[in-house]
N, C-alpha and C positions, 0 to 999 in steps of 0.2 A: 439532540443526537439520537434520543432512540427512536423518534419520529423517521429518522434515517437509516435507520438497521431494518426497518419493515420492509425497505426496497433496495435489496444487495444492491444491484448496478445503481445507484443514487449512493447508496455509503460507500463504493469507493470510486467514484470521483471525487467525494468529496477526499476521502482520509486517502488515497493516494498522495495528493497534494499536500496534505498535511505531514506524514511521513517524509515525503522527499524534501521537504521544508527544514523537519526537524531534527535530519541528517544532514545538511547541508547536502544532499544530491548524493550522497555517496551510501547505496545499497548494502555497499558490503558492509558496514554495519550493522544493522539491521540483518534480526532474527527470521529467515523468511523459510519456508519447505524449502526442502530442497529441488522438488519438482519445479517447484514457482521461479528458483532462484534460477536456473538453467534458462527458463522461457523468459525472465525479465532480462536476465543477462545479454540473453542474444541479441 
């Protein structure tokens, strides 16, 4: 994993998937900006 934090766009492909895994799909759990949560929402 920290082999994957050396290259942002590689760490979140991956932990995207793993977040939205680990909510079952549902965002609004999940602590996000609020900037981020308006742009992922849309």
């Amino acid at each position: 994993m920290i082999v994957l934090a050396w290259f942002p766009p590689l760490w979140r492909a991956v932990m995207d998937h793993r977040l939205l895994a680990h909510y079952d799909g549902d965002l609004t759990r999940a602590n996000l900006h609020p900037p981020l949560r308006r742009r992922v929402t849309a």
